[in-house]
Each structure stands twice: as C-alpha cells, then as structure tokens.
C-alpha positions as MATLAB code, in Angstrom:
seq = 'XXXXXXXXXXXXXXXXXXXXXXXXXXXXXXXXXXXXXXXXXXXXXXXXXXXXXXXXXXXXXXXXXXXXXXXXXXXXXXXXXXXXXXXXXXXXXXXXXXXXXXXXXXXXXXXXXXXXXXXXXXXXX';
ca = [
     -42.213   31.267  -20.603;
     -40.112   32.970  -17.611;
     -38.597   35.117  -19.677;
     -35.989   37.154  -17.004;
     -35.797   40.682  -17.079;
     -33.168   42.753  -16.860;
     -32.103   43.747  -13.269;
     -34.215   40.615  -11.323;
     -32.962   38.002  -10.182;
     -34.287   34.289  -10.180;
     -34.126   31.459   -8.489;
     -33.770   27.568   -9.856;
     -34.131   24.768   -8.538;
     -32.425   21.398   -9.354;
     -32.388   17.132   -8.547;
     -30.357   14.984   -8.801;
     -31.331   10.764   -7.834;
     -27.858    9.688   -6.272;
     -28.130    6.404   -8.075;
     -27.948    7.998  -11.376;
     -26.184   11.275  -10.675;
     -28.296   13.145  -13.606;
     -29.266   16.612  -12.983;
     -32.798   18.599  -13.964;
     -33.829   21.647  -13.340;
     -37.404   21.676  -11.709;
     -39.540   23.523  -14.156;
     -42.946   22.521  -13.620;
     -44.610   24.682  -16.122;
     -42.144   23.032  -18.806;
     -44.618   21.966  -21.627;
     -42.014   19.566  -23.100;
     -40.308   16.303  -22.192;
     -38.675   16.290  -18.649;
     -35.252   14.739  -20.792;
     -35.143   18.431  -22.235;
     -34.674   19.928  -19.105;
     -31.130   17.278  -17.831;
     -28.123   18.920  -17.303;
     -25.107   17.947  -19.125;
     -22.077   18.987  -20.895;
     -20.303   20.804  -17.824;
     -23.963   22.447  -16.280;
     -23.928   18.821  -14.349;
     -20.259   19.530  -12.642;
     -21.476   23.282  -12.248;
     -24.438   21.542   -9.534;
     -22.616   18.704   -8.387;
     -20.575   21.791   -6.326;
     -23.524   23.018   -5.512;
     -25.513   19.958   -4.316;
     -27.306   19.337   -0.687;
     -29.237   16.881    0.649;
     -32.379   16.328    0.219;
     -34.071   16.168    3.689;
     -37.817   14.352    2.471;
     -35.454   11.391    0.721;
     -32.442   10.218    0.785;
     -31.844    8.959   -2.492;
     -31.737   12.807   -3.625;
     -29.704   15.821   -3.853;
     -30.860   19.009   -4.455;
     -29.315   22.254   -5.793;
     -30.316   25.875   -5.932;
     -29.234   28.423   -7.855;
     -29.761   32.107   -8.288;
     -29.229   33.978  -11.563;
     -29.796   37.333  -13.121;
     -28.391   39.849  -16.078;
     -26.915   41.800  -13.886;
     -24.346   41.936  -10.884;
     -26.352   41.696   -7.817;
     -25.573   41.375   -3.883;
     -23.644   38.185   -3.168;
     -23.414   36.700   -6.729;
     -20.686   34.687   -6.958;
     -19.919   34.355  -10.718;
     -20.260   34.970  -14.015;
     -21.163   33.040  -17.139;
     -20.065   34.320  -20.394;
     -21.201   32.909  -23.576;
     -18.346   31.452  -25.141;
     -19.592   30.161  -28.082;
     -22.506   30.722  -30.642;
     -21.707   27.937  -33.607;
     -23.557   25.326  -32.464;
     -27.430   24.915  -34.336;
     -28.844   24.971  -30.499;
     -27.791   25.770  -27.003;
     -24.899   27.428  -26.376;
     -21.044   26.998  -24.474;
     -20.673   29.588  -21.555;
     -17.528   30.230  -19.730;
     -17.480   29.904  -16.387;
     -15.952   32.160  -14.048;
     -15.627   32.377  -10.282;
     -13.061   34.843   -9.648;
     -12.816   34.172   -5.790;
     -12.213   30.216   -5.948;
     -10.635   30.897   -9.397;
     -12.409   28.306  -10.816;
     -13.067   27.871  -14.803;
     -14.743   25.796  -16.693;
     -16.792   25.634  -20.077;
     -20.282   24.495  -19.982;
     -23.054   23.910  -22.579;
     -27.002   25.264  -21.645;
     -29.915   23.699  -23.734;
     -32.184   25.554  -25.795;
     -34.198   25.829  -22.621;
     -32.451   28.605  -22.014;
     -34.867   30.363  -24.680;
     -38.353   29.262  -22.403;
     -36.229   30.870  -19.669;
     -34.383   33.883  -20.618;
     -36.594   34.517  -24.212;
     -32.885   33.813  -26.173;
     -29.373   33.563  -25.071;
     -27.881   36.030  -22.829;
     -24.109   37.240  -23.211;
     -23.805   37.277  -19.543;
     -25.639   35.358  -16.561;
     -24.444   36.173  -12.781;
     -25.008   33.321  -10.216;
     -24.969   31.600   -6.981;
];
C-alpha cells in the first residue's frame, strides 16, 4: 500500500494505447488484476487533457499527474468528493478554478491501496 500522508505529495503515472484510448495508472506493486487499475467514469477525460506522447512507442500516450492532501506549489486543482452512496469508489468534483473547468468523475476502490480510504479533498497537476 502507498498510503499518502498528509502534506507529501505524489506522483502517478498513466498509459494510454491510442488504438483503444483506455487509461491505467502504472502501479507496479498492484497485487490485483491490471483491469482494476483502468480509468473510467470521467478519470479517463481528466488524462486525456493531460496526455503526451510517448517517445519509446508510438502507439502510446502517457500522462502524469501529481497529487497530495494539501495545497502545494503549482497545483492546479482540486478534487472534492462529491458523493459517498455508491457500495465502492467514489464521485469527486472537479475543479480548476483558472481554466474554470468542472466536471464529475468516479475513482475506483484503488483509491484505498493508495490513499488507505477516501480523501475529502485531493490537489493535482
């Protein structure tokens, strides 16, 4: 488990194969299925903003993102959880005050390897 503390900051890595256009986030230490980790609901729009070439093969893109529990030096938004109904993962709110951009987005009960439970707030890249 990861398990982010409060006040550091981490950094994630995603891919995406351009045929498909699915997103995962690399977690090699992940001891379950690799379908677990695919991004979807609104988290694969979040990366498809986010996504760069990937320079050893170009039938990938890559993202990277940096996130922490609290406000740090050039984050550029905020994720609030939005709601808590569902039986697993929960919808976050999406906020990027500069490009006013909103949107809702849904993060997998992965979120529990990473973070050790679902945090109220996540800042980002």
């Amino acid at each position: 488990m990861i398990k982010l503390r409060l006040g550091f900051k981490h950094t994630f890595y995603f891919e995406s194969l351009k045929k498909d256009k699915r997103w995962y986030v690399k977690l090699d230490e992940f001891p379950f299925n690799r379908s677990s980790l695919e991004m979807v609901f609104g988290a694969d729009e979040f990366l498809e903003d986010r996504k760069y070439q990937d320079y050893h093969s170009v039938y990938r893109y890559k993202a990277k993102v940096v996130v922490s529990l609290k406000p740090f030096k050039g984050y550029k938004g905020v994720m609030e959880m939005s709601d808590t109904t569902l039986g697993h993962g929960r919808t976050y709110s999406q906020v990027e005050p500069k490009y006013k951009k909103v949107r809702d987005l849904w993060l997998c009960p992965v979120m529990v390897y990473v973070f050790g439970g679902y945090p109220k707030t996540i800042y980002y890249t």
